[in-house]
DOMARVEX-804556 format. One record per residue (C-alpha): x, y, z negated. Coordinates in steps of 0.02 Angstrom, whole numbers, plus 32768, in hexadecimal, padded with zeros to 4 digits. Example, Ala and Ser with C-alpha at 12.3 -4.5 7.8 and 13.67 -1.06 7.14 Angstrom:
<rs>
{r {8267, 7F1F, 7E7A}},
{r {82AC, 7FCB, 7E9B}},
</rs>
This chain:
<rs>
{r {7F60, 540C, 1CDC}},
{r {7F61, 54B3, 1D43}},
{r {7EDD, 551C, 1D26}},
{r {7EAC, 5527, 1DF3}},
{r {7DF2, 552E, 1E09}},
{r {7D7D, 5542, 1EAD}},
{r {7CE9, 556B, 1E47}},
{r {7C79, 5515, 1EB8}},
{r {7BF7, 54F9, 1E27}},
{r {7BFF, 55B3, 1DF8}},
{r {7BE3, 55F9, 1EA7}},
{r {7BDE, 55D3, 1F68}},
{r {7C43, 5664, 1F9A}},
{r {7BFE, 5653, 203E}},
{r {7B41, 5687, 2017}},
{r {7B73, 5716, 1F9F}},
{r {7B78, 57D2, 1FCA}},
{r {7BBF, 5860, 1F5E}},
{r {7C02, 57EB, 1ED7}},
{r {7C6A, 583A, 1E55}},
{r {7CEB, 57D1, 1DFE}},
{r {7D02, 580F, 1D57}},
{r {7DBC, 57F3, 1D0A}},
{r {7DE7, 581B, 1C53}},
{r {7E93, 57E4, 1C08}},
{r {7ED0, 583C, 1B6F}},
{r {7F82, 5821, 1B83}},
{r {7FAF, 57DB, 1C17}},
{r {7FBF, 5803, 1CD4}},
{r {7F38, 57F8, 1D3B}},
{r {7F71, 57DB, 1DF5}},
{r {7EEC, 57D7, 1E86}},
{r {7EFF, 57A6, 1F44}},
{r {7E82, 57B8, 1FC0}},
{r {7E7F, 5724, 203A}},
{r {7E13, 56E8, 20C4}},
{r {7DC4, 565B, 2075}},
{r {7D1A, 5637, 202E}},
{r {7D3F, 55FD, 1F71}},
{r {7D9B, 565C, 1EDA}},
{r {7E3C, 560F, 1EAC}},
{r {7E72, 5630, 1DEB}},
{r {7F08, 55F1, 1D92}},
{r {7F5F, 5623, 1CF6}},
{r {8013, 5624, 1CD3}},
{r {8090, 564B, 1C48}},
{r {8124, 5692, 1C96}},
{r {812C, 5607, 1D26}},
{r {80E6, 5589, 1CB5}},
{r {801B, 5558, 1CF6}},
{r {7FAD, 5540, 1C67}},
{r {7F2F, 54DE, 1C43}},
{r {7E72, 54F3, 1C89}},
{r {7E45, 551C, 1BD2}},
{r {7EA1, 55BC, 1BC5}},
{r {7E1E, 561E, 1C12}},
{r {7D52, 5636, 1C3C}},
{r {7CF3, 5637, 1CCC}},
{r {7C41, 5667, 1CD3}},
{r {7BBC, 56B9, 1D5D}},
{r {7B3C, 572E, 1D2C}},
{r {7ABA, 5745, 1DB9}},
{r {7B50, 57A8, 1E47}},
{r {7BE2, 57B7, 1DBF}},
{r {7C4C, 5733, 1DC3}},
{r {7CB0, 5734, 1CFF}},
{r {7D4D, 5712, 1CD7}},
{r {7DB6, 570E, 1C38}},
{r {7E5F, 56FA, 1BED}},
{r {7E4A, 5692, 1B5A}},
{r {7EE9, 562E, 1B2F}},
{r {7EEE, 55C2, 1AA1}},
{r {7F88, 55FF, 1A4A}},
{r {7F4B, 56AE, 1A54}},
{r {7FF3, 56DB, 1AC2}},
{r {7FF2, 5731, 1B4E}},
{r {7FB9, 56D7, 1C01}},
{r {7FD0, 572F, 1CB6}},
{r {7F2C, 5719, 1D1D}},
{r {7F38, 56EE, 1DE6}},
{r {7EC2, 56F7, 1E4F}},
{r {7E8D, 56D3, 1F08}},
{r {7DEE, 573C, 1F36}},
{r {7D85, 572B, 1FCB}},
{r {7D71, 57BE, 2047}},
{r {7CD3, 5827, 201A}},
{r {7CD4, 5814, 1F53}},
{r {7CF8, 5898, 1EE0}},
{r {7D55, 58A2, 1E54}},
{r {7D58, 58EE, 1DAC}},
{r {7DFE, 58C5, 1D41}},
{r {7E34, 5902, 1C9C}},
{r {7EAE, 58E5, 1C24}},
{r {7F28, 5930, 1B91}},
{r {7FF1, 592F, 1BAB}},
{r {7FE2, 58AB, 1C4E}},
{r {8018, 58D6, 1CF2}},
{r {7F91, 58E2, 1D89}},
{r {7FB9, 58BC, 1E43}},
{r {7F4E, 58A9, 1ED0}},
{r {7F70, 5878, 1F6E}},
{r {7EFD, 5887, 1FFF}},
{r {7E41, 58D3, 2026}},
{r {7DBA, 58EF, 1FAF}},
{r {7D1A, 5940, 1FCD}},
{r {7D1F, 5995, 1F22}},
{r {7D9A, 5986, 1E8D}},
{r {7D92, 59D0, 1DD2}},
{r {7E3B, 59A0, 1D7D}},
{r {7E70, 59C9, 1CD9}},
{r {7F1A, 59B0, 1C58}},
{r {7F52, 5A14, 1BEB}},
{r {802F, 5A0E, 1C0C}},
{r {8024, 596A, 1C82}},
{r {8078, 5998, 1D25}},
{r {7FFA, 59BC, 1DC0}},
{r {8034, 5973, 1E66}},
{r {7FA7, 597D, 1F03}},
{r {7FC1, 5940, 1FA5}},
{r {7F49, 5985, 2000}},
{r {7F19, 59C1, 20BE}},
{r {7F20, 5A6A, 2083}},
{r {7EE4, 5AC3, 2122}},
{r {7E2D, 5A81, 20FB}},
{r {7E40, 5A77, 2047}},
{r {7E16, 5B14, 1FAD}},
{r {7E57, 5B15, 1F15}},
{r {7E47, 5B8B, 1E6E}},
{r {7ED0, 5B43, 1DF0}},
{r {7EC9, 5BB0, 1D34}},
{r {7F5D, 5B8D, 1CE8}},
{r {7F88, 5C07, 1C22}},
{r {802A, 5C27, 1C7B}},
{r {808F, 5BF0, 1D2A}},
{r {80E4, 5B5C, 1D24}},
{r {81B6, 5B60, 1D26}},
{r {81B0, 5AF2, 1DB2}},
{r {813C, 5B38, 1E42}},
{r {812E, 5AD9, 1EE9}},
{r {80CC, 5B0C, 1F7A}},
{r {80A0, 5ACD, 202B}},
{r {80FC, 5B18, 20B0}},
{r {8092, 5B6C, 212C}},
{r {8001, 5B82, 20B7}},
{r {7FE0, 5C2A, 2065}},
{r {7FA3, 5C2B, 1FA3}},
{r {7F68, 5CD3, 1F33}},
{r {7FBE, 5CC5, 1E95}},
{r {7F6F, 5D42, 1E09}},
{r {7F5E, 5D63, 1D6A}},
{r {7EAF, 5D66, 1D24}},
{r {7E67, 5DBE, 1C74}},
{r {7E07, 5D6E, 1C02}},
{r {7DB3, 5D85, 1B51}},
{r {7E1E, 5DB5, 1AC1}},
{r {7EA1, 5DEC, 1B29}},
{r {7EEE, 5D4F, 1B7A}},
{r {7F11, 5D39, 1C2A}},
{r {7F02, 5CAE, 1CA0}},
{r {7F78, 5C95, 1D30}},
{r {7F30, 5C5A, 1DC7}},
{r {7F53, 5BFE, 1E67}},
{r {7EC5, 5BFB, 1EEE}},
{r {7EBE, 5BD9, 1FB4}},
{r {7EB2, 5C60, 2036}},
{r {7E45, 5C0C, 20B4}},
{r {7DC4, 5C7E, 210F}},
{r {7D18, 5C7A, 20A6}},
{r {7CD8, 5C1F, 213F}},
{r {7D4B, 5BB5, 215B}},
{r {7D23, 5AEE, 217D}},
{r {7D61, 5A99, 20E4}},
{r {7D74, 59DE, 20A9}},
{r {7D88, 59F2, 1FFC}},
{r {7D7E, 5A68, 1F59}},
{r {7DEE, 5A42, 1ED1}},
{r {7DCF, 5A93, 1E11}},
{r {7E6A, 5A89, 1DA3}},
{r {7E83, 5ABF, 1CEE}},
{r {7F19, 5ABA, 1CA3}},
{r {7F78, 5AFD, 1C03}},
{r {8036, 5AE8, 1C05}},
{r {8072, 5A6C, 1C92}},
{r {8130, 5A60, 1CBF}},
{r {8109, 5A56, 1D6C}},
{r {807D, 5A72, 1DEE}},
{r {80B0, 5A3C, 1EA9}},
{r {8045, 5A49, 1F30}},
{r {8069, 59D9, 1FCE}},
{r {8034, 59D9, 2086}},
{r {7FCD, 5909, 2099}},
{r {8007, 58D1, 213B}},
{r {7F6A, 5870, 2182}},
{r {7F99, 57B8, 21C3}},
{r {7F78, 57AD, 227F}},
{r {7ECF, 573D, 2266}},
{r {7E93, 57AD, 21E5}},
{r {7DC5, 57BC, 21F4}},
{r {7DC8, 5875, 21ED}},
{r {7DFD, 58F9, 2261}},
{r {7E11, 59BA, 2258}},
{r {7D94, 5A00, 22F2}},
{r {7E35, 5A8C, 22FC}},
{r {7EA2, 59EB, 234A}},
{r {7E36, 59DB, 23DA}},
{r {7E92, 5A74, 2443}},
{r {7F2B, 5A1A, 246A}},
{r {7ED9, 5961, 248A}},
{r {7E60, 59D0, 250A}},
{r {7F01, 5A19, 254A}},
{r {7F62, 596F, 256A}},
{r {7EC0, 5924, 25B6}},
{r {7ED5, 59D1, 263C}},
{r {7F7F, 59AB, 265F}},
{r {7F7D, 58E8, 267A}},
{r {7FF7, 58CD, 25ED}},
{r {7F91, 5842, 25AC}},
{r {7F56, 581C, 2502}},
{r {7FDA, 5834, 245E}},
{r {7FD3, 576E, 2448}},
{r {7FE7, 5725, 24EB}},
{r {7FC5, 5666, 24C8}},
{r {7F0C, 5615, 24AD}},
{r {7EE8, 55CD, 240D}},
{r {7EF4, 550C, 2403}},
{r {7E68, 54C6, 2449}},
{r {7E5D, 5540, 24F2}},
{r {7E3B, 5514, 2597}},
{r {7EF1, 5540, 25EB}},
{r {7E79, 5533, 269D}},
{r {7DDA, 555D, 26D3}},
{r {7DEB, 54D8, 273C}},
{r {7E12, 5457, 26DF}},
{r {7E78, 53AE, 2727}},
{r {7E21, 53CA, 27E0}},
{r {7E62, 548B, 2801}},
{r {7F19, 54A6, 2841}},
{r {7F6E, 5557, 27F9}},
{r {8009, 5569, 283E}},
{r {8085, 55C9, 27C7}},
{r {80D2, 5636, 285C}},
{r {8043, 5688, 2887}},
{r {7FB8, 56FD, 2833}},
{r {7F0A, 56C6, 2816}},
{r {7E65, 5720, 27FD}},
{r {7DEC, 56DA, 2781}},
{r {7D27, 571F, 2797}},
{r {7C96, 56EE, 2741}},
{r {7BEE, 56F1, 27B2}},
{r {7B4D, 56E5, 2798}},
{r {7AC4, 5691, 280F}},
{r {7A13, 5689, 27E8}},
{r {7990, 566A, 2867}},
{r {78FD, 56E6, 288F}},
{r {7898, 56C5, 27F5}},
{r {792D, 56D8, 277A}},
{r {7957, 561D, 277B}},
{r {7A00, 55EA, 2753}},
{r {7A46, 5586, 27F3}},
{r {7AAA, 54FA, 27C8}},
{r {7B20, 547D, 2822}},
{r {7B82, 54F7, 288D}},
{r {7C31, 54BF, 28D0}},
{r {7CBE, 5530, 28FE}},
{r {7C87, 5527, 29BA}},
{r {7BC3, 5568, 29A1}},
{r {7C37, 5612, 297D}},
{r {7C95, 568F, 29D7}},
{r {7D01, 570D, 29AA}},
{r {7D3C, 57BA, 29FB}},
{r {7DBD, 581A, 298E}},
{r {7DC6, 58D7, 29FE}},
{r {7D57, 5883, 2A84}},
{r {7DDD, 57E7, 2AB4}},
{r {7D93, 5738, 2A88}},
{r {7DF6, 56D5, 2A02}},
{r {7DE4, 561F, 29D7}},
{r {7D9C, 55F1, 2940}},
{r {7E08, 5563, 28EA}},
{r {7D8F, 554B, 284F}},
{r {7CDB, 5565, 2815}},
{r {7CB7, 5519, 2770}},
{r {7BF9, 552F, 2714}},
{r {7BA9, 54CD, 2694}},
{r {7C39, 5445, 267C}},
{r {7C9D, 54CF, 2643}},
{r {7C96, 54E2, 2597}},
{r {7C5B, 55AC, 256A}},
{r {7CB4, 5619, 24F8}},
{r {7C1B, 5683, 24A9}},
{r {7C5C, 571F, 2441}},
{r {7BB7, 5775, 23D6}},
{r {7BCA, 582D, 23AD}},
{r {7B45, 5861, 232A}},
{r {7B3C, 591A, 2302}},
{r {7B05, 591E, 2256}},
{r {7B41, 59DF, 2233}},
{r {7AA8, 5A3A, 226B}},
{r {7A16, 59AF, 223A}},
{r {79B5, 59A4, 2192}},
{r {79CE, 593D, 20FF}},
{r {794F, 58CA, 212D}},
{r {7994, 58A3, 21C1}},
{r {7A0F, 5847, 219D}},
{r {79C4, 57B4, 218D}},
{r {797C, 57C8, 2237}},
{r {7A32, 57E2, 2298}},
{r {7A70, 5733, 222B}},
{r {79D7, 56DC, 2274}},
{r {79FA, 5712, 2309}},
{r {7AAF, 56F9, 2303}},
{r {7A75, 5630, 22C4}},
{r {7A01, 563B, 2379}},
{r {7AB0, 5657, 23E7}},
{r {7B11, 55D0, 238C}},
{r {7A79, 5556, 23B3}},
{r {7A6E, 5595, 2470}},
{r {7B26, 555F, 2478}},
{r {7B55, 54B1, 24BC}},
{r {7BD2, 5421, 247F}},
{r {7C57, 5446, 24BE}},
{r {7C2B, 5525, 24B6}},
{r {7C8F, 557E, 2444}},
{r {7C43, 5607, 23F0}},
{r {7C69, 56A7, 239F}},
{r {7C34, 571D, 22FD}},
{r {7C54, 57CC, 22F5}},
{r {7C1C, 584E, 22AA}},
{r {7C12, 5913, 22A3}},
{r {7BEE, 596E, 21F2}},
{r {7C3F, 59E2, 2184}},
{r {7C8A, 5A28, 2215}},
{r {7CF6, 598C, 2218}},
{r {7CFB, 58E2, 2287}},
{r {7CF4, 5843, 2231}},
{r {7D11, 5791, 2266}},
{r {7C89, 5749, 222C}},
{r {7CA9, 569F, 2268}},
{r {7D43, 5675, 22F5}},
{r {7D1B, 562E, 23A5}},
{r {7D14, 5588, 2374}},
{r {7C98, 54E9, 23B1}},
{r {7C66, 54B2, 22F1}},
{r {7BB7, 54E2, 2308}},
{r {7B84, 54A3, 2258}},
{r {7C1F, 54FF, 21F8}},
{r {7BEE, 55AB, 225B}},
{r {7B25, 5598, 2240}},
{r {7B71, 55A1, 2173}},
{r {7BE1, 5636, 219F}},
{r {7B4C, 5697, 21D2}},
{r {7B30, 56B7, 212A}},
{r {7BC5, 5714, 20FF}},
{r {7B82, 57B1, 217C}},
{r {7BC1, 584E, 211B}},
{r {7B4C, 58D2, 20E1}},
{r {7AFC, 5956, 214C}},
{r {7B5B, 59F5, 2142}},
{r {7BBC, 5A79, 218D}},
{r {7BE8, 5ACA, 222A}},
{r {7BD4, 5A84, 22DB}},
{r {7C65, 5A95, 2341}},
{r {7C1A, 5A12, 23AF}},
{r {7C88, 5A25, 2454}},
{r {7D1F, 59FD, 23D9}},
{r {7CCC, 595D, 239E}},
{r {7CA3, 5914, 2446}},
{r {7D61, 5949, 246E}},
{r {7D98, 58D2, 23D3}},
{r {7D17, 5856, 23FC}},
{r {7D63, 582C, 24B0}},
{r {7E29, 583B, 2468}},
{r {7DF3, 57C0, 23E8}},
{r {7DF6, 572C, 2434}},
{r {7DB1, 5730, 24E8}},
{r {7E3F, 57A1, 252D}},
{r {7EA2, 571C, 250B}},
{r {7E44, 568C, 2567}},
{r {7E4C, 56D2, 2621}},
{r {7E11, 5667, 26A6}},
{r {7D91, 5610, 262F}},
{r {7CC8, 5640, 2632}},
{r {7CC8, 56BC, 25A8}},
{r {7C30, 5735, 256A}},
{r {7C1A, 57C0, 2504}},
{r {7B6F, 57C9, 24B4}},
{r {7B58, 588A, 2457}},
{r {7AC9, 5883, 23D0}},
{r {7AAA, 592A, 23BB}},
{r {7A4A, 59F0, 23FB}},
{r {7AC8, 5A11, 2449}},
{r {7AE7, 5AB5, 23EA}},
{r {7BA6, 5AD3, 23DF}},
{r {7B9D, 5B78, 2376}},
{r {7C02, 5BB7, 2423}},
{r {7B36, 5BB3, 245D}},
{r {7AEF, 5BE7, 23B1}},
{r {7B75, 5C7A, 239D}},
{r {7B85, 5C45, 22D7}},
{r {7C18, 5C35, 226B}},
{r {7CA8, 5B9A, 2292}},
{r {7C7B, 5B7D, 2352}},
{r {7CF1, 5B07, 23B4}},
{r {7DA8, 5B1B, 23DA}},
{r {7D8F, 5AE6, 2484}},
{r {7D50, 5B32, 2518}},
{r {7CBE, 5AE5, 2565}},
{r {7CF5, 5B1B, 2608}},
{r {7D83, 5AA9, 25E9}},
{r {7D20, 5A05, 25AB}},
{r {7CCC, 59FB, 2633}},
{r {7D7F, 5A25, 26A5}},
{r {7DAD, 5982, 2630}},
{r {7D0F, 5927, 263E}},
{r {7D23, 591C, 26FC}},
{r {7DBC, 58C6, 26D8}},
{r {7D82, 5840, 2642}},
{r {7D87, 577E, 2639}},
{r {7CD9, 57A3, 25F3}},
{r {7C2C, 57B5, 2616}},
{r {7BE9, 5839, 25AF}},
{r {7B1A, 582A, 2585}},
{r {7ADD, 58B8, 250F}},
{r {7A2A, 5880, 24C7}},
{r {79FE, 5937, 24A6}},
{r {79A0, 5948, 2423}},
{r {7900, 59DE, 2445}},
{r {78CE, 59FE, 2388}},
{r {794C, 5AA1, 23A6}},
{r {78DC, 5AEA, 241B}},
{r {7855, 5B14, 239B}},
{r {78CE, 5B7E, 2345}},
{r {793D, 5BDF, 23E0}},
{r {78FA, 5BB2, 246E}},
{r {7980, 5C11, 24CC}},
{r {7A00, 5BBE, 247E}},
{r {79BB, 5B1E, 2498}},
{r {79BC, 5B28, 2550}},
{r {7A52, 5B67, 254A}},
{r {7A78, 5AD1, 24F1}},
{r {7A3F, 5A59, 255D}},
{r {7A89, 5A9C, 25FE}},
{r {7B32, 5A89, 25BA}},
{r {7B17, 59EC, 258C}},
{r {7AD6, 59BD, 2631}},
{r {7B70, 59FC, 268C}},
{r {7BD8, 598E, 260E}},
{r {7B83, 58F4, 2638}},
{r {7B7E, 5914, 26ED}},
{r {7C36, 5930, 26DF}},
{r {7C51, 5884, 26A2}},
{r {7BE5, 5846, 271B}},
{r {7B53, 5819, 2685}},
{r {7AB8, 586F, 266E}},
{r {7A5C, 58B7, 25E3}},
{r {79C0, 5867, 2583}},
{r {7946, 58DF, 253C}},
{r {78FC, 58BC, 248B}},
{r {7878, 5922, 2430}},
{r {78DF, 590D, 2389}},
{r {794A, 5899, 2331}},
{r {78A2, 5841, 22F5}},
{r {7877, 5812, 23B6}},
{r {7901, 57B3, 23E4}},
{r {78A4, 5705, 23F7}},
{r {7889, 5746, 24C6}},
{r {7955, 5745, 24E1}},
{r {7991, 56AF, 24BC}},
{r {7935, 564C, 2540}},
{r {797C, 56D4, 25C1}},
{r {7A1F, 56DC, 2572}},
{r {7A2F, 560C, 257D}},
{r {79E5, 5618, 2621}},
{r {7A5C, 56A7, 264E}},
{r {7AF4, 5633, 2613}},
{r {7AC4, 55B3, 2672}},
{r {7ABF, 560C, 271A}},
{r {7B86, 5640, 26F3}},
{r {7C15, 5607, 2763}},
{r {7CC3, 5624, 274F}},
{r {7D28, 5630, 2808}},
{r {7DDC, 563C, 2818}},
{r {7E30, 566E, 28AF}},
{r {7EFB, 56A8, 28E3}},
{r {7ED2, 573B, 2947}},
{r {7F2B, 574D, 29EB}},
{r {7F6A, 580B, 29C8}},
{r {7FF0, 57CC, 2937}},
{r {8037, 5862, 2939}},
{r {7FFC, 58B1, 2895}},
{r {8002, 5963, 2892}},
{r {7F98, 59A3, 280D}},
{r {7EFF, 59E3, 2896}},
{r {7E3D, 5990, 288C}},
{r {7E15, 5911, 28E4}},
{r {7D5C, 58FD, 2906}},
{r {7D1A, 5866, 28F4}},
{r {7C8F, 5811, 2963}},
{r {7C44, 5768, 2928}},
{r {7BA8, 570D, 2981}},
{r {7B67, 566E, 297B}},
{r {7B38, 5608, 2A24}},
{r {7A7E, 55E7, 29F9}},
{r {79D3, 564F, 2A09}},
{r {7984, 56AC, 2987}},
{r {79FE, 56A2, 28F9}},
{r {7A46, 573E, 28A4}},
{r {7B04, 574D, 287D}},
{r {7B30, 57C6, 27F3}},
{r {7BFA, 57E2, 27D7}},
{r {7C5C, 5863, 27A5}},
{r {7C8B, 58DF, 2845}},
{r {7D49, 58B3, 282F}},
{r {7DE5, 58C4, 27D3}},
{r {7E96, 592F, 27D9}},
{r {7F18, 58D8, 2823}},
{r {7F87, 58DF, 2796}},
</rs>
């Protein structure tokens, strides 16, 4: 019988934070992958020979999960095993080999000839590796710069060392400790993320800005299975020849009121001042794709808890048939949380895996990841963008690791987005810089109005219960129109757009129009 476990009666990966896993196999390899999965995976192997589930102990003490080579011939065993994302690792054995293949928060690795092979993102990731001498066989990342030295130490010995070169600020995923005596071979790799993988470097978000600006679309052009091709559904004709214009409007009536049961015909359009016929208007039939930004970089420890309850209130505001998003901003670094998805119950669980407040806050680089994610790629369905956060980028705050992107150009891109953005601003910053906090919030205004959303103030992440019942009303009162304008001739210029709705005393909030690209 293979020794393959999923532990569940040692841990629920899902509701742990910071666990170590804690490897120790005398003689044999110990092999490590990082996966996106919720469980650790462990199997044992002779050569390619699986062994048995007695060959080796598994054990949890309070956040350290334990495991243990013990085979019962007393030969050596190789050790694999499948890691979730978040949990650390500490490894160590004598003439084995150690490889590890993918992100770790923190890593302390030890053998004393075993050959070292790390796979690793290495442009986010440190490492100080003390070897008694250099290896023969000495591979390195191209692209990535390392210090090699030689370093003193009692009684006349000498260490030599290999150590990163990243900036002492630098936003980092990952620290990795490695002791060594007389290894064969160290070789360091570049990890080449998969395309769904649940965490993204806020440095990418430059050139998905700059393909929003230029129209090229998003880098994965097809909807995930389960995507509305149409806003309009089986009742809306799109003709193939021709370019349409998807907008997403909002109509409340005097008192704030969502107003429901609009048609295509209670609107009208002017695109440049000439009237164009809308062929669609879709509202509450039309399912909602709701994408949640929380910023947990600049918050406290406690807090936490409060942005997962709150995270738990959006997924419950969302209907049937809504899917619903989980993201996340911390270390400096945006995680997937939980993909849009409509499995309410699965995603209410997923809350829990939040990561850690930390880091930097290169905010205006998250909310560019947030909308590439997943709702760049669903044009022409009702799609929002709500930002948890206080809306200090460290662009505003004039600290260490600010965004890559201009603001100037989010917003140039926000005019253009299948989204509505909603930043629930969060005041407790104000106590602290009150200049930066208005600064703050008037940048996140102009964001939302952008997008054609609006901004909800909240006196701190404590004081959300007030939102949701404008948020849900706020959803309610959204429309998505599609129209093929007249002017096909599309030449790059804006094109201001003019929507109204043919009845007294409601209020029509859209964005002010698009580039004809």
């Amino acid at each position: 019988m293979a020794f393959r476990t999923l532990l569940a009666a040692i841990l629920a990966a899902t509701a742990l934070q910071a666990v170590t896993v804690d490897v120790q196999n005398r003689y044999g390899a110990i092999h490590v992958v990082v996966a996106d999965q919720t469980q650790i995976t462990v199997e044992a192997r002779r050569g390619e020979e699986k062994r048995p589930l007695t060959e080796a102990s598994i054990s949890r003490r309070m956040d350290r999960i334990l495991v243990r080579a013990t085979p019962q011939d007393g030969g050596p065993l190789d050790l694999h095993l499948t890691l979730p994302i978040g949990f650390r690792l500490e490894a160590e054995t004598e003439s084995g080999a150690l490889t590890v293949v993918g992100m770790l928060p923190a890593a302390r690795l030890g053998t004393e000839t075993g050959d070292i092979r790390l796979s690793i993102p290495w442009s986010v990731a440190r490492i100080t590796l003390d070897a008694d001498v250099k290896p023969p066989n000495l591979v390195l990342p191209k692209g990535q710069k390392f210090l090699q030295s030689t370093i003193d130490i009692s009684g006349g010995r000498t260490l030599w060392r290999l150590r990163d070169t990243l900036p002492e600020l630098a936003i980092v995923y990952g620290s990795y400790q490695v002791r060594t005596r007389r290894p064969q071979t160290i070789e360091l790799t570049e990890f080449v993320r998969p395309p769904d993988w649940p965490i993204q470097f806020h440095s990418e978000a430059p050139a998905l800005l700059e393909r929003m600006l230029n129209g090229e679309g998003p880098p994965t052009p097809s909807a995930p299975p389960g995507a509305n091709p149409e806003i309009g559904g089986s009742d809306a004709l799109f003709r193939s020849d021709v370019r349409m214009v998807n907008m997403m409007v909002s109509v409340t009536d005097n008192e704030g009121r969502p107003v429901t049961g609009l048609t295509g015909a209670d609107f009208s359009v002017r695109e440049n001042g000439d009237a164009q016929r809308v062929e669609f208007a879709g509202s509450e039939a039309t399912p909602f794709n709701l994408a949640i930004l929380l910023d947990l970089s600049g918050s406290a420890r406690q807090d936490r808890e409060h942005l997962r309850t709150a995270a738990e209130a959006f997924i419950r505001l969302a209907g049937d048939n809504d899917r619903v998003a989980i993201y996340a901003l911390a270390n400096g670094l945006f995680h997937v949380v939980s993909p849009l998805s409509n499995d309410h119950e699965k995603q209410l669980a997923e809350t829990k895996r939040l990561p850690e407040i930390s880091g930097a806050s290169p905010l205006y680089d998250a909310i560019t990841l947030a909308y590439a994610r997943e709702l760049w790629n669903r044009p022409g369905e009702r799609n929002a963008l709500i930002v948890v956060s206080d809306g200090l980028d460290n662009q505003v705050s004039k600290q260490e690791a600010p965004s890559s992107v201009k603001f100037s150009k989010l917003v140039k891109a926000a005019e253009e987005m299948n989204a509505l953005i909603y930043p629930v601003f969060l005041r407790s910053a104000e106590r602290f810089n009150p200049k930066f906090a208005t600064k703050a919030r008037e940048n996140m205004e102009k964001l939302a109005e952008a997008s054609g959303g609006r901004l909800f103030p909240a006196l701190s992440v404590e004081d959300l219960a007030p939102v949701f019942p404008e948020i849900e009303a706020e959803l309610r009162s959204v429309y998505g129109l599609a129209y093929y304008p007249k002017n096909q001739d599309f030449d790059g210029k804006w094109r201001k757009v003019e929507i109204k709705v043919d009845k007294s005393r409601v209020n029509v909030r859209a964005r002010p129009g698009y580039y004809a690209r």
